[in-house]
Backbone as ProteinMPNN parsed JSONL, in Angstrom:
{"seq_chain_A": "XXXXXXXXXXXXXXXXXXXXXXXXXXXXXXXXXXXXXXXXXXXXXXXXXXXXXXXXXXXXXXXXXXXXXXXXXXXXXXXXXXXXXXXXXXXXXXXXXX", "coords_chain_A": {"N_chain_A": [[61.233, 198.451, 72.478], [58.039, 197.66, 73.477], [54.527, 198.583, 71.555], [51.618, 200.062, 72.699], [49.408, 198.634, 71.321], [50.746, 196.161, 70.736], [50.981, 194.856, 73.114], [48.378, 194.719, 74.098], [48.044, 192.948, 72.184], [49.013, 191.041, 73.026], [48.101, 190.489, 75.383], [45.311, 190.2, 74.83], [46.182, 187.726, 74.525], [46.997, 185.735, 76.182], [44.938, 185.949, 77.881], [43.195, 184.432, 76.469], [44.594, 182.013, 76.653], [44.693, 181.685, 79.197], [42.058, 181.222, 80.469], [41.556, 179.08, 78.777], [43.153, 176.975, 80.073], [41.853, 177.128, 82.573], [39.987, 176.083, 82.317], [40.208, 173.367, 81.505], [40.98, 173.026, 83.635], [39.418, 172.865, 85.602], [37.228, 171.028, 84.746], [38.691, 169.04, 84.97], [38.967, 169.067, 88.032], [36.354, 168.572, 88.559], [35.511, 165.69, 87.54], [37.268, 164.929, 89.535], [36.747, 165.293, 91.81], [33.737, 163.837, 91.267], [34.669, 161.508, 91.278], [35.946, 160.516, 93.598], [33.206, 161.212, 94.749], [31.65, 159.396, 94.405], [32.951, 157.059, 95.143], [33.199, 157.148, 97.623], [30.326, 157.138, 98.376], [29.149, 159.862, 99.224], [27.005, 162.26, 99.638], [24.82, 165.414, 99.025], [24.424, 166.554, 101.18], [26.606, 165.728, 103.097], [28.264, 166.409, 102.207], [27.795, 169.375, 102.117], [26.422, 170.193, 104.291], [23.164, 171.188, 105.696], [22.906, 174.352, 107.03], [22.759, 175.314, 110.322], [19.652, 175.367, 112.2], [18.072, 178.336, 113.453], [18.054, 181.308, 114.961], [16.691, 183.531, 112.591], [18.72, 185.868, 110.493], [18.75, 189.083, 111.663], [17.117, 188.996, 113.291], [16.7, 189.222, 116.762], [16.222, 187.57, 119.079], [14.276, 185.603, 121.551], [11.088, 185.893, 121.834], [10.277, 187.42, 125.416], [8.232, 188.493, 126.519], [4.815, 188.918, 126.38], [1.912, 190.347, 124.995], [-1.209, 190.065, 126.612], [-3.944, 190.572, 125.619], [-3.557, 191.171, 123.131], [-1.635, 189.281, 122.147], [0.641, 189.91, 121.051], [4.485, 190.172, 121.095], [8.011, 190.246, 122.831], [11.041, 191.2, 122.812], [12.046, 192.336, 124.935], [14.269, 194.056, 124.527], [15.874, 196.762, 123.515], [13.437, 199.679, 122.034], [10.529, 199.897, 124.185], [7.252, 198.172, 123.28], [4.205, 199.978, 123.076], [2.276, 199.026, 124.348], [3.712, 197.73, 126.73], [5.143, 200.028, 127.669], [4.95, 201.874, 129.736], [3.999, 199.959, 131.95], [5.337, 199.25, 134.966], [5.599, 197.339, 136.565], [6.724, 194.034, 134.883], [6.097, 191.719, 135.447], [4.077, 190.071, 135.329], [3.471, 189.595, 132.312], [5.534, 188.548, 131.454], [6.332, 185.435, 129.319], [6.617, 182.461, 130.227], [8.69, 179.786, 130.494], [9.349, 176.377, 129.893]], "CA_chain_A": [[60.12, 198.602, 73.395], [56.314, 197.053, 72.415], [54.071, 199.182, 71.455], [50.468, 199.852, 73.005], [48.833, 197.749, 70.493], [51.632, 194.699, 70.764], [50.906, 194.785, 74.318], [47.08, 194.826, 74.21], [47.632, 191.24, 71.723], [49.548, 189.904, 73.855], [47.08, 190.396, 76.777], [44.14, 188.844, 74.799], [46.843, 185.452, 74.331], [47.154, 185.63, 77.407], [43.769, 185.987, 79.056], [42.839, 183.397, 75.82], [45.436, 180.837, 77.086], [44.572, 181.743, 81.188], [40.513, 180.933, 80.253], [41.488, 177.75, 77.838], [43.432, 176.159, 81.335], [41.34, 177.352, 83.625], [38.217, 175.128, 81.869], [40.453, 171.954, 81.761], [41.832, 172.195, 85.126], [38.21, 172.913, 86.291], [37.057, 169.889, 84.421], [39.912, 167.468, 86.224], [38.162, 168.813, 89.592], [34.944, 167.842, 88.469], [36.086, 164.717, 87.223], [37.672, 164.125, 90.497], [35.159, 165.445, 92.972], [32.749, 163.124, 91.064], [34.759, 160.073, 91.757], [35.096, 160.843, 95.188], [31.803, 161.048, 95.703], [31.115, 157.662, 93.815], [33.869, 156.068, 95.718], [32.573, 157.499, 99.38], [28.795, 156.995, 98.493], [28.803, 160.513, 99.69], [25.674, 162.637, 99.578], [24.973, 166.755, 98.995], [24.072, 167.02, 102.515], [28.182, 165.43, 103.309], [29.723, 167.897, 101.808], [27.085, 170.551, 102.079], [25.992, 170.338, 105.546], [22.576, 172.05, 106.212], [23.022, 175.288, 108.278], [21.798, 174.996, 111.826], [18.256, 176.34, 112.608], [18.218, 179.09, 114.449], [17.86, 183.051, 114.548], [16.901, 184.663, 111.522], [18.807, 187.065, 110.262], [18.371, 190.476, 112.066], [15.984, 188.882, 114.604], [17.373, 189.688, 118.023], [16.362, 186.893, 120.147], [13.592, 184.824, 121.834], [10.357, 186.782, 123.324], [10.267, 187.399, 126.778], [7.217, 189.236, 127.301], [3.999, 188.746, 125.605], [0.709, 191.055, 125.363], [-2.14, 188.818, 126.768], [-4.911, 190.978, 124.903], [-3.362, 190.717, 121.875], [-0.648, 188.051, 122.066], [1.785, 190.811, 120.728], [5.428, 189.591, 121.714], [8.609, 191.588, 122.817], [12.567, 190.126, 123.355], [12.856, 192.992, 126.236], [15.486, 194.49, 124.048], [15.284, 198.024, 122.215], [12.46, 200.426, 122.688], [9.271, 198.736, 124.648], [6.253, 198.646, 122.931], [3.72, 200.829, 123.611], [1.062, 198.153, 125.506], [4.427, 197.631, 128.169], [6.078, 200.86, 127.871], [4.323, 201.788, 131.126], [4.316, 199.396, 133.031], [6.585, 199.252, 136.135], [6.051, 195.496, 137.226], [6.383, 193.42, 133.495], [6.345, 190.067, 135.452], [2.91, 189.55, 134.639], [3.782, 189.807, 130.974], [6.492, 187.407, 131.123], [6.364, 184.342, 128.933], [6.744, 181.065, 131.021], [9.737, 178.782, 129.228], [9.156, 174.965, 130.92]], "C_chain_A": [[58.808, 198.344, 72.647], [55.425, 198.495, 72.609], [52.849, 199.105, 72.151], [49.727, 198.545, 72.391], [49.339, 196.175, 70.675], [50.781, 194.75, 72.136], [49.22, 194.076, 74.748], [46.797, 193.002, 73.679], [47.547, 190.529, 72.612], [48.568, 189.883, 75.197], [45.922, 189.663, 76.454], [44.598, 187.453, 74.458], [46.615, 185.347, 75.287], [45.789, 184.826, 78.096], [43.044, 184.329, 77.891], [43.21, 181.991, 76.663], [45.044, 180.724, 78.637], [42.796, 180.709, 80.571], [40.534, 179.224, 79.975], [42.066, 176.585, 79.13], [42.878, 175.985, 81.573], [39.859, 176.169, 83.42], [39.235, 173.714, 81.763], [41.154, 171.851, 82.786], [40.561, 172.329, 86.058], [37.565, 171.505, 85.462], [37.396, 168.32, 84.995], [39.047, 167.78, 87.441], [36.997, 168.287, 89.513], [34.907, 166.58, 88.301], [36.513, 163.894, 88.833], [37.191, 164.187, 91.494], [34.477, 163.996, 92.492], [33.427, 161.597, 91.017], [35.167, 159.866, 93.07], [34.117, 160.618, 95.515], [31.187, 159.429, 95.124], [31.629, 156.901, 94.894], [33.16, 156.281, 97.204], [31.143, 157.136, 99.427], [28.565, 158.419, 99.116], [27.467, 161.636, 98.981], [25.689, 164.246, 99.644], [25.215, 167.323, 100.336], [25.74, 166.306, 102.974], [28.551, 166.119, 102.853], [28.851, 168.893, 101.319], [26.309, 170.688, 103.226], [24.733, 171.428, 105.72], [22.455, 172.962, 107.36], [21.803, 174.357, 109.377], [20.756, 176.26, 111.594], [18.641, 177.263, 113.55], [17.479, 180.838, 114.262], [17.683, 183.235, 113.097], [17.464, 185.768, 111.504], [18.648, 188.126, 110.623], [17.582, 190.43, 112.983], [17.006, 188.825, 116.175], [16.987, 188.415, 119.214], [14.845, 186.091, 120.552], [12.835, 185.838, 123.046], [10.414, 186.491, 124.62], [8.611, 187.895, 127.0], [6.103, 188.909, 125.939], [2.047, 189.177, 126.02], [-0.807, 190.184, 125.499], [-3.358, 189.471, 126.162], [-4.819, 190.957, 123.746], [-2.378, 190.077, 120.992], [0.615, 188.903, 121.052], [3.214, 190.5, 121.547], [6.403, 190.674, 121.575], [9.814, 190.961, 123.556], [13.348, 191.099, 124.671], [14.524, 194.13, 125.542], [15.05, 195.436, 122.983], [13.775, 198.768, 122.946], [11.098, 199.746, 122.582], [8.139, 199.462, 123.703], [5.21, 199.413, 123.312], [2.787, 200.065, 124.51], [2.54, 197.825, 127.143], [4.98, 198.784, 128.606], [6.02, 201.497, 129.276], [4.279, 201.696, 132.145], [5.586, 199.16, 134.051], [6.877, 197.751, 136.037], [5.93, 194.977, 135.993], [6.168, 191.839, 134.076], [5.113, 189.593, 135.086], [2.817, 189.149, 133.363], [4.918, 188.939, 129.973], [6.04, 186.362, 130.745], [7.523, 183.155, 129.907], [7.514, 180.26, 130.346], [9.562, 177.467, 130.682], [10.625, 174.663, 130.737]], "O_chain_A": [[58.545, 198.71, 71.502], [55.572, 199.299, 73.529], [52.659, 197.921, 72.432], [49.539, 197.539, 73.074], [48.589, 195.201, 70.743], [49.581, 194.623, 71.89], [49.012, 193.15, 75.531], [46.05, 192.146, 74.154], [46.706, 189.738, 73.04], [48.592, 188.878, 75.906], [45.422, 188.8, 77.175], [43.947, 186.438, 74.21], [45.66, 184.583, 75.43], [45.632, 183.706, 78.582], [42.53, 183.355, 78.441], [42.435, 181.17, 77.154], [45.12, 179.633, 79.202], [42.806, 179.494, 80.376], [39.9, 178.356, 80.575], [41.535, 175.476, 79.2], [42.491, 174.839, 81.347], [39.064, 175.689, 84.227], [38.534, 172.772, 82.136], [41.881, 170.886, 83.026], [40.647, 171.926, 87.218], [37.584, 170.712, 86.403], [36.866, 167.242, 85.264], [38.394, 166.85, 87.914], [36.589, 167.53, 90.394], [34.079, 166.085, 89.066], [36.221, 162.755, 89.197], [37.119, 163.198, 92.224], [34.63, 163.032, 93.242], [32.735, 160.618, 90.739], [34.647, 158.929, 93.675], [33.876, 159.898, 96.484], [30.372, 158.654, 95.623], [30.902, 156.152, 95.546], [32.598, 155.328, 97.743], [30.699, 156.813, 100.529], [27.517, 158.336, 99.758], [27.186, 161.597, 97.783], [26.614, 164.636, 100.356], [25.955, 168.266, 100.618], [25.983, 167.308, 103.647], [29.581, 166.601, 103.324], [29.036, 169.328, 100.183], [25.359, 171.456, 103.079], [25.11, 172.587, 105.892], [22.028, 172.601, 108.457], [20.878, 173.545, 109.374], [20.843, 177.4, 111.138], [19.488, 177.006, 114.405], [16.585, 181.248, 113.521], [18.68, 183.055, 112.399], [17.077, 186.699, 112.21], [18.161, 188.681, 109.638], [17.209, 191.435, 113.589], [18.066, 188.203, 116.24], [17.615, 188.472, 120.271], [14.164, 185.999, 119.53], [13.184, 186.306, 124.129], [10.597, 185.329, 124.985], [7.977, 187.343, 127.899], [6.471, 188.709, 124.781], [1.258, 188.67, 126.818], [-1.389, 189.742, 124.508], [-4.191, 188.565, 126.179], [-5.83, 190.747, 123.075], [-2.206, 190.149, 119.775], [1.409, 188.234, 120.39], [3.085, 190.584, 122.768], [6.274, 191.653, 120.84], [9.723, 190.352, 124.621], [14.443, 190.947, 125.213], [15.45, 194.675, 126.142], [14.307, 195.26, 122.017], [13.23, 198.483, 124.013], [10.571, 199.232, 121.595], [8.019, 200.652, 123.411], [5.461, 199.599, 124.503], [2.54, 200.643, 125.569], [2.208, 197.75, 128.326], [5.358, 198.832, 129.777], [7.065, 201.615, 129.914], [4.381, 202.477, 133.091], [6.721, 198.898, 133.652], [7.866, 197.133, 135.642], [4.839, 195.346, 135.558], [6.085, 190.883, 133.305], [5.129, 188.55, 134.432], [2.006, 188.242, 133.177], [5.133, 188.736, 128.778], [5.223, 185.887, 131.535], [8.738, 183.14, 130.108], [6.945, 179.877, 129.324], [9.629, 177.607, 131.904], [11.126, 173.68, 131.282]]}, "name": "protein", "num_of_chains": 1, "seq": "XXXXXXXXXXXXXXXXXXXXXXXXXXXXXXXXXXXXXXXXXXXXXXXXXXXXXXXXXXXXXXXXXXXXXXXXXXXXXXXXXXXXXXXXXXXXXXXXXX"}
């Protein structure tokens, strides 16, 4: 039976020999990505597609309502601000989409 110590070598051959692959079989992909992309004429934006525009992050949506004294905006969603909170009728307050 190996001892702690044997055991421990053999784990840094190991992880030695895993590492020493792992950089020439990552090398071949690079290697072969990059003649791919020679051969295709392809471009970052082909095989990195810029996200679609849109929502930020944590933003909830597209105002609806908008304070005409101080152009303060509000997606109708969550607790109303205090210039509509108020009001009964908001259609006045509604932003116009053409």
């Amino acid at each position: 039976m190996s001892n702690y110590k044997a055991l421990l070598s053999q784990k840094a051959e190991l992880e030695a020999q895993i590492a020493e692959v792992r950089a020439r079989e990552k090398a071949d992909a690079v290697a072969h990505a990059r003649t791919l992309i020679a051969e295709y004429g392809l471009t970052a934006d082909d095989v990195f597609p810029p996200k679609k525009a849109g929502a930020k992050p944590g933003s909830v949506g597209v105002a609806k309502y908008r304070d005409p004294a101080t152009g303060a905006t509000w997606t109708g969603r969550g607790k109303p601000p205090n210039w509509i909170k108020d009001v009964a009728d908001r259609t006045p307050f509604e932003i116009k989409t053409a």
